[in-house]
N, C-alpha and C positions, 0 to 999 in steps of 0.2 A: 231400392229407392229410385223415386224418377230420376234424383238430380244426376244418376251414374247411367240412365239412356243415352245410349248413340241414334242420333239418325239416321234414317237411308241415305241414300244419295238422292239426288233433286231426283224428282218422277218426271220432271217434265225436262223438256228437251229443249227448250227459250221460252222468253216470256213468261217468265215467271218461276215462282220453286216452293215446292210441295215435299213437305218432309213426312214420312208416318215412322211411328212408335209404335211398335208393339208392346203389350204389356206395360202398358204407362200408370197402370193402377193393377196390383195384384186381386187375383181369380176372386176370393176374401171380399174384398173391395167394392168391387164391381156388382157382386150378385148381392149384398147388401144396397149397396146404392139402387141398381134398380129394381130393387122390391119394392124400397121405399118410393120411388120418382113411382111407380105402377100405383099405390095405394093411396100417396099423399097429395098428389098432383092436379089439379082442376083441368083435366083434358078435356080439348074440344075439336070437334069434326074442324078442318081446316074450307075457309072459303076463299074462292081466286072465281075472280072474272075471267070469264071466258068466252070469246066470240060473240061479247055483248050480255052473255049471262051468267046469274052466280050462279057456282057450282059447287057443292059440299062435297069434301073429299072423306075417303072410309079411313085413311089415315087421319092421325089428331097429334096438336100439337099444343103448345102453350110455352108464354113468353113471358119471362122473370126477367125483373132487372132493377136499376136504383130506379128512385122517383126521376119523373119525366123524361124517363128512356121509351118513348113510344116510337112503333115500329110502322112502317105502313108497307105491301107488297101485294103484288096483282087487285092494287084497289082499295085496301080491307086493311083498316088502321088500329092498331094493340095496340094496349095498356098494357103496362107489365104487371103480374102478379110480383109480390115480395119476394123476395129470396128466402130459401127454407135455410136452417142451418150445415144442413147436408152440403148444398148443391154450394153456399157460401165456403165451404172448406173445400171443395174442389177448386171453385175460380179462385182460391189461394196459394193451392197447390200450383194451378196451371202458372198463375201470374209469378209466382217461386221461380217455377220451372223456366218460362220463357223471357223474365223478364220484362214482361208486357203489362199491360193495363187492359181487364174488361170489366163494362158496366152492364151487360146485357147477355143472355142465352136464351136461345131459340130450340126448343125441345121435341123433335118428334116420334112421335109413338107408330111405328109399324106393325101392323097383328101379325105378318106373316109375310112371306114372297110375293103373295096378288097386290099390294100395299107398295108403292114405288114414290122415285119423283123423276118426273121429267128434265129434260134439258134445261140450263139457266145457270145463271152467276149471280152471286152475292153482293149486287153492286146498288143498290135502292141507295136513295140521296142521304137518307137520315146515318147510313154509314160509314165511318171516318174509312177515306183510301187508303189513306198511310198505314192502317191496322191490319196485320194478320188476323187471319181466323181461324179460331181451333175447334177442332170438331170432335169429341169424344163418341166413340162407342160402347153398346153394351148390347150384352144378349148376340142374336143370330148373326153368322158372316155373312157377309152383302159384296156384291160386286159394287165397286165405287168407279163410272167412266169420267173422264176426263174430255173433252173435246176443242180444239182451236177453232177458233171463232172462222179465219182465212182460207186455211186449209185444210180444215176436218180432220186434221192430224188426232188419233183415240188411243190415251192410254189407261191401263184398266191397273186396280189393286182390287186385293181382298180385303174391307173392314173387321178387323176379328173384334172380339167382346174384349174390351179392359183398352185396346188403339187410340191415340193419338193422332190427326191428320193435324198437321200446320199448315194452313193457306199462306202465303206470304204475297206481297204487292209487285210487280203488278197482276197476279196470278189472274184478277177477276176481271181487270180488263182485256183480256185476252184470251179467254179460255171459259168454258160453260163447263157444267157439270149434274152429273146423272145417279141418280140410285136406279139399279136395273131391278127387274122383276122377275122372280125366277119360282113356278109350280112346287120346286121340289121343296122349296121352304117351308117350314108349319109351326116355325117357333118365332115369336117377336122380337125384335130391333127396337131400341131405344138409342135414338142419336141428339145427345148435343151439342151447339155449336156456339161458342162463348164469342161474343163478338164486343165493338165498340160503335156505339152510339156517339153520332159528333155532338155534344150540348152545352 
């Protein structure tokens, strides 16, 4: 059961503290939920301005959340989709688990290792600071960096399939973070990230 997980010790080393869970949802669990999230899902190529242009990325994503949790990032402002009943029994679980409140998840679909995210923090206005963020994984292990905004100080985890990552405050003011990309990969990544909307 989640509620009997330990967590790591803080990953990071100041500014902030980052806990992961392994196995926050059993094996079972996991490859159910993203069958479903793969089948049921309205994915869409993600767009971000860049050096003045859009640019459609090969990764896809899509954003659930209660009514008027709209999201805006490098430009390019979402509507949330509903909440399926799947992904609502998760952010029940989660909010169980941490005692937290989310009204909002940000969903991305990676096909494979070529499929990344660059450097950045989770810091856009429309999201409450005071909020941790949780980030579930599923499918393929990913290298997850960490980076200080000051001193480039990089600390790396592995995301396994069924993980738990907790952001916690001030993590995102002081620290970016990275999905790396890596050839040897050829299986998909499905990452969400259960956040709070201030509204």
């Amino acid at each position: 059961m989640a509620n009997k997980l330990l967590p790591s010790a803080n990953l990071l080393p100041r500014d902030g503290a980052v806990h992961y869970f392994p196995n926050f949802l059993s094996d079972q669990n996991g490859a159910r939920l993203m069958n479903h999230l793969m089948e049921s899902i309205a994915w869409k190529s993600d767009q971000l301005w860049m050096f003045g242009k859009l640019v459609t990325t090969r990764r896809q994503v899509a954003w659930l959340g209660d009514p008027n949790c709209t999201y805006t990032y490098s430009g390019v402002k979402k509507e949330p989709q509903p909440w399926t009943k799947e992904l609502l029994a998760i952010k029940n679980q989660l909010q169980q688990f941490t005692e937290l409140r989310f009204n909002s998840c940000l969903l991305n679909l990676y096909h494979d290792g070529n499929d990344g995210m660059g450097w950045h923090s989770d810091d856009e206005r429309e999201l409450d600071p005071k909020s941790p963020i949780a980030s579930l994984s599923l499918g393929a292990t990913r290298k997850f960096n960490f980076r200080h905004r000051s001193d480039k100080t990089t600390i790396s985890v592995f995301l396994e399939s069924e993980s738990l990552l907790l952001m916690n405050p001030p993590t995102q003011m002081f620290w970016q973070h990275a999905l790396m990309k890596s050839k040897s990969i050829d299986s998909p990544r499905i990452n969400l990230t259960f956040r709070n909307i201030g509204i």
